[in-house]
C-alpha positions in Angstrom: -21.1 -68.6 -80.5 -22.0 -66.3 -77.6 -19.4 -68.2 -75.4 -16.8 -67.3 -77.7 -17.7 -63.5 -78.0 -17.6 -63.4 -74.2 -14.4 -64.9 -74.2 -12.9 -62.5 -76.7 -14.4 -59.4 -75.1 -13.0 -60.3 -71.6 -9.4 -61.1 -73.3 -10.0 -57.6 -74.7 -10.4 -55.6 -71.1 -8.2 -58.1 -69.9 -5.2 -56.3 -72.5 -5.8 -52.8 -71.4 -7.0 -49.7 -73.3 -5.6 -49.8 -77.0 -2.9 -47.0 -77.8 -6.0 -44.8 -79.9 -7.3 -45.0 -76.4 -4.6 -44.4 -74.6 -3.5 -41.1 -76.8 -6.6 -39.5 -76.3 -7.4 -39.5 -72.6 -3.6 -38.4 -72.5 -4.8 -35.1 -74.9 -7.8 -34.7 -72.5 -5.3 -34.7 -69.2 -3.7 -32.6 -71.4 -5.9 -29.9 -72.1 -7.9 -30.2 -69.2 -4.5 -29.2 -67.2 -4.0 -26.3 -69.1 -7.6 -25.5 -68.6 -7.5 -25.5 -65.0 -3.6 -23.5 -65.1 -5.3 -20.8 -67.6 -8.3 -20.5 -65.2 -6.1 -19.7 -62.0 -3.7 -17.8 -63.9 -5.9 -15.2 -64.4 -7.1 -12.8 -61.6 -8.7 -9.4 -61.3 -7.7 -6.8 -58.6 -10.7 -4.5 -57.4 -10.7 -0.6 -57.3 -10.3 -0.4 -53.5 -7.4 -3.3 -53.6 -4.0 -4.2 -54.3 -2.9 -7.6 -54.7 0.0 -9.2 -52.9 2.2 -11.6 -54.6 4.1 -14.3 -53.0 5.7 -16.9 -55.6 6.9 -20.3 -53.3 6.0 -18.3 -50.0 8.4 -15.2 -50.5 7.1 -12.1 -51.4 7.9 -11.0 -54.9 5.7 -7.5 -55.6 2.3 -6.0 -55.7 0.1 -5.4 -58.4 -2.1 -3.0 -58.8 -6.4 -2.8 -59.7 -7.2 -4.5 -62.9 -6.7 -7.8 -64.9 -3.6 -9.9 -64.6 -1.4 -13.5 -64.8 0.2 -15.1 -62.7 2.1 -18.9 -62.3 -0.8 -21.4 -62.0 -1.0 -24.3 -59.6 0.4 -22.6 -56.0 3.4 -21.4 -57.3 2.3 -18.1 -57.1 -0.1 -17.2 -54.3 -2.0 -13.6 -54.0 -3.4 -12.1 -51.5 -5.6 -9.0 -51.9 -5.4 -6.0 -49.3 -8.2 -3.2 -49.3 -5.4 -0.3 -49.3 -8.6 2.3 -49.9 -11.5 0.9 -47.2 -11.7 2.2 -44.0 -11.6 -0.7 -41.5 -13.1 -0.6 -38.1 -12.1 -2.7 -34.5 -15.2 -1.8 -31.8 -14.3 -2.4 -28.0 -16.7 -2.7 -25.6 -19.3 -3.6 -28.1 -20.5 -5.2 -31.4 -22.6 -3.8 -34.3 -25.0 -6.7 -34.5 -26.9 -5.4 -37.9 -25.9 -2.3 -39.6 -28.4 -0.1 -41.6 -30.3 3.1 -41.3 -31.2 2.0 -37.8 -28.2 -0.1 -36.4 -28.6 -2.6 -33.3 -25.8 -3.2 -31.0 -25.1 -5.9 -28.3 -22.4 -5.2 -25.1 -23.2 -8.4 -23.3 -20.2 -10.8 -23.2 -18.0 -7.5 -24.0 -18.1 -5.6 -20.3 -14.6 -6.6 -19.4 -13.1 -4.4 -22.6 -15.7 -1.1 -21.5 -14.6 -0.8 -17.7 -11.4 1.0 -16.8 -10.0 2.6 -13.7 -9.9 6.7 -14.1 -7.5 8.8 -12.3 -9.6 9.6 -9.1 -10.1 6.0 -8.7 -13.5 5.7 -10.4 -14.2 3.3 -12.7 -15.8 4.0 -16.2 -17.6 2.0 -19.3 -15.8 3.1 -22.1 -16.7 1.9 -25.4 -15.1 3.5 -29.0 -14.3 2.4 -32.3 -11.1 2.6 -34.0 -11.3 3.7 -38.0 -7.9 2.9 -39.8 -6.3 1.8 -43.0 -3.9 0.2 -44.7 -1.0 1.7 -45.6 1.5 -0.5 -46.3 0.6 -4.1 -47.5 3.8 -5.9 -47.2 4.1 -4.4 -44.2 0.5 -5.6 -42.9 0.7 -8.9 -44.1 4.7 -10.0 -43.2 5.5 -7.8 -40.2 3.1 -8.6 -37.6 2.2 -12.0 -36.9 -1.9 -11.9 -35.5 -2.2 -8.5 -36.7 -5.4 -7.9 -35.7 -5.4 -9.2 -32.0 -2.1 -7.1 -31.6 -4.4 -3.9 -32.8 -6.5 -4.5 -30.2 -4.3 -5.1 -27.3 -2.4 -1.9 -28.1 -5.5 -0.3 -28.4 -6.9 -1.4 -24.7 -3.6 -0.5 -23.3 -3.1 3.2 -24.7 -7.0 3.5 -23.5 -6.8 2.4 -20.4 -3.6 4.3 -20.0 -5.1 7.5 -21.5 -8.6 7.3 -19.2 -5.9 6.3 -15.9 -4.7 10.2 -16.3 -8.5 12.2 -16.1 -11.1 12.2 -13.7 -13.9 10.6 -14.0 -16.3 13.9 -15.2 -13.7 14.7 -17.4 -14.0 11.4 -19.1 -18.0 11.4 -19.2 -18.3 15.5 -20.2 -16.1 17.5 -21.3 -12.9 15.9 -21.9 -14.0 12.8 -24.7 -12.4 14.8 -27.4 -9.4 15.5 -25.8 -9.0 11.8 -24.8 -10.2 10.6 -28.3 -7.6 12.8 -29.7 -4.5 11.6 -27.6 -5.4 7.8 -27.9 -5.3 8.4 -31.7 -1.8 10.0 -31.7 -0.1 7.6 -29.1 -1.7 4.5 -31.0 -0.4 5.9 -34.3 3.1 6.3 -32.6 3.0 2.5 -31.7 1.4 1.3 -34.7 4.8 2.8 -36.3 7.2 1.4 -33.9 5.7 -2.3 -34.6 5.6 -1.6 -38.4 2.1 -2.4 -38.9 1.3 -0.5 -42.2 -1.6 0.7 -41.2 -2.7 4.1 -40.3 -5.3 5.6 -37.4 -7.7 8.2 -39.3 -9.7 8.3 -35.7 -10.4 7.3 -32.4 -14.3 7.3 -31.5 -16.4 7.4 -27.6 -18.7 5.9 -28.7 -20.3 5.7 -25.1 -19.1 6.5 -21.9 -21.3 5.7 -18.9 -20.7 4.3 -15.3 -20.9 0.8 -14.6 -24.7 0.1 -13.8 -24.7 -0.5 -10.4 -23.5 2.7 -9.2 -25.5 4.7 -12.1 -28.2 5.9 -9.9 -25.8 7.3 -7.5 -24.2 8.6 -10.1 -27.0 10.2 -12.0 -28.5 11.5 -8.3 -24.7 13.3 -8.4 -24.5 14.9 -11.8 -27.8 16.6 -11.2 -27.0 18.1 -8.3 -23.8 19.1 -9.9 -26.0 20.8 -13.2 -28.7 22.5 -10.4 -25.6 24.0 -8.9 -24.2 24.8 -12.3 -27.7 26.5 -13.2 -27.9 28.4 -10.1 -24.4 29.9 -10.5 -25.0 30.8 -13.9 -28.7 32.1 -13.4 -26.7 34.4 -10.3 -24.0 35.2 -12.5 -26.8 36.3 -15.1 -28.1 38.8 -12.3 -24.6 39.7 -11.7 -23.9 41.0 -15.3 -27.4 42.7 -15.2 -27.5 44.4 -12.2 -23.7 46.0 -12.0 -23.1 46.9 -15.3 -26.4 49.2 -15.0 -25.5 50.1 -11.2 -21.8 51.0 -12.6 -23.5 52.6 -15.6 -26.0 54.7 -13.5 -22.8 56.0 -10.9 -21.0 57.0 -13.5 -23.5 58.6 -15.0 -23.9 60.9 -11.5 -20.4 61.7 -11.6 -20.1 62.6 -15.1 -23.6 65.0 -14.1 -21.9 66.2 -11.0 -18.5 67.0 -12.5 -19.9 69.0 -15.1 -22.6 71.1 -12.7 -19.4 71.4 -10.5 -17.4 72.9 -13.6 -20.2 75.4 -15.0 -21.0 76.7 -11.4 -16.6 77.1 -10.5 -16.1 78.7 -14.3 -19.2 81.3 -13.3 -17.9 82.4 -10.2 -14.7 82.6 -11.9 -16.2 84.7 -14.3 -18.8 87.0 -12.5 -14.8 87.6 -9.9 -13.2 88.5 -13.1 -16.6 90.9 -13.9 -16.2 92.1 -10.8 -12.3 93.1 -10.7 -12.7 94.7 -14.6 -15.5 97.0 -13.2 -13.8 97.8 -10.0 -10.8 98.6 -11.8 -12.8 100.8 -14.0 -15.0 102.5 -11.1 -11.0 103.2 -9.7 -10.4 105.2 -12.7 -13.3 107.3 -12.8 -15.8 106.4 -9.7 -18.6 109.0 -11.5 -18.5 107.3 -14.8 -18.6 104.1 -13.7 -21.7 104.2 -11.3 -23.6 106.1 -14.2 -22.7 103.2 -16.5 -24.0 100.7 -14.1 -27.2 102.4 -13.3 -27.6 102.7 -17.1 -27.3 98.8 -17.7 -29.1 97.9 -14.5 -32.4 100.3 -16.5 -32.1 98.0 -19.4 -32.6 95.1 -17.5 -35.3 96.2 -15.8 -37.3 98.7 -17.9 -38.1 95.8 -20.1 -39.9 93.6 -17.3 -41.8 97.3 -16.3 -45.4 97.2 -18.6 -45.9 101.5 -19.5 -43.2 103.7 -17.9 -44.2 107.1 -17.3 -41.8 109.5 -16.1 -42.0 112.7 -14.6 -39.8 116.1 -14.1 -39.9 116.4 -9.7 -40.6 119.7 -10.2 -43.8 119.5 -12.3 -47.2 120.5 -10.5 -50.4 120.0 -11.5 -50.3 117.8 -14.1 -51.6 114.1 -12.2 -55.3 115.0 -12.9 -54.6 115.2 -16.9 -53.1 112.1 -16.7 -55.1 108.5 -16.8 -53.4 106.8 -14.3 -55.6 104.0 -13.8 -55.6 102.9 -17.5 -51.9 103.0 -17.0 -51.5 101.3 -14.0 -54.3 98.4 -15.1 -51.8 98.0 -18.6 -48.6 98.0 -16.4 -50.3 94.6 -14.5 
């Protein structure tokens, strides 16, 4: 009996899957395909993104943050481009871990830092480029290695930029200046290559000499600040000292031309007394010396202590009189 069950059962596998069988793994295929469509037909588009659709390779429009649909199973394709984060390319460097206090490694990266400047000195120059998308068709279709392109155009309008300053310039005071014209020419060129990206700024991030002539270098820029500080400290004296000197000189003159004034407009004045009263003593000589002797009295009488006058032609009357009373008042 067991023999023939065996035989049936294998006859049975031998026939295939019955058509019950058959119909329902074909609804599990079924739904188990639309599953797996429904699931990649849906996609969500972060705040800080916008999403790039390509529908058998060729670009067919962008969608914007939020949830959407699109044709399942590769026939449409998204990409997703952070149009609102500001991207970064270091040269010269690499941020190993960021955080409140960030670590950085430059060995392996020396060759992007040095640079020939203008006076034939060479520099380590390392900055960071901050930038963003702009365009995303433009960033994803135009340029083919995008972001090795940024970086050779970068080097080259660096190196380029550096190759017209001296080497203090490009350590001191002139970072700005170069930071500021490598932005504008790399935002010129980013344009000409249609990028769709655009330079918010260019950053030194550290600008030294290469380490085997640091010393030398270092011995040089202090000498360079001592003679700096001695200028200025004699430049300091300068502005004290002449200022006052000019101050005090002027103050002489000023003193002098007015003495010299007062003492021409009182000779002026006592010639002009002079003239009115010889003019007047012309008129009437008699008159005129009385009138004098009369003021000259009443600018001396007052100075005189008791005045005691007497007729010339009195006698006698010196003992009635207390001279020495009058005499000890008059002192």
């Amino acid at each position: 009996m067991s023999d023939e069950l065996d035989f049936s059962e294998l006859l049975n596998q031998a026939r295939g899957p019955t058509p019950a069988q058959r119909r329902f793994a074909g609804w599990v295929i079924l739904v188990g395909f639309l599953l797996v469509g429904l699931a990649s037909s849906i996609y969500t588009i972060g705040p800080e993104e916008i999403g790039v659709i390509r529908r058998f390779g060729q670009f067919t429009g962008v969608t914007q943050p939020g949830l959407h649909v699109r044709i399942p199973f590769g026939i449409d394709v998204l990409d997703k481009v952070p149009v609102q984060r500001q991207l970064k390319e270091e040269f010269g460097f690499r941020t190993q871990s960021a955080g409140v206090r960030s670590t950085f490694v430059n060995r392996g990266y020396e060759e992007e830092a040095l640079m020939l400047t203008g006076d034939l000195n060479i520099g380590s120059v390392e900055w960071i480029v901050q930038y963003r998308i702009t365009d995303p068709y433009r960033f994803l279709f135009r340029v083919r290695n995008l972001r090795e392109t940024l970086r050779d155009l970068n080097e080259a309008v660096m190196r380029d930029v550096v190759g017209d300053r001296t080497i203090n310039e490009v350590l001191t005071v002139g970072r700005i200046e170069i930071s500021n014209a490598v932005n504008a020419r790399l935002q010129v060129l980013v344009d000409q290559y249609e990028m769709g990206i655009g330079i918010d700024q260019v950053v030194l991030q550290d600008v030294n000499p290469p380490e085997r002539v640091k010393p030398s270098f270092n011995a040089v820029n202090e000498a360079q600040q001592e003679r700096e500080k001695l200028i200025n400290e004699a430049r300091a004296d300068y502005n004290r000292v002449i200022p006052r000197a000019k101050g005090e000189a002027e103050q002489i003159i000023s003193e002098a031309e007015a003495y010299r004034l007062e003492r021409v407009n009182g000779a002026k004045g006592q010639a002009n007394r002079f003239n009115s009263l010889f003019a007047a003593y012309r008129k009437s000589p008699e008159v005129t010396r009385r009138r004098i002797y009369v003021e000259t009295l009443e600018k001396a009488l007052p100075n005189v202590g008791k005045k005691v006058i007497l007729d010339p032609e009195l006698e006698g009357v010196l003992p009635l009189l207390n001279l020495g009373s009058a005499l000890t008042e008059g002192r």
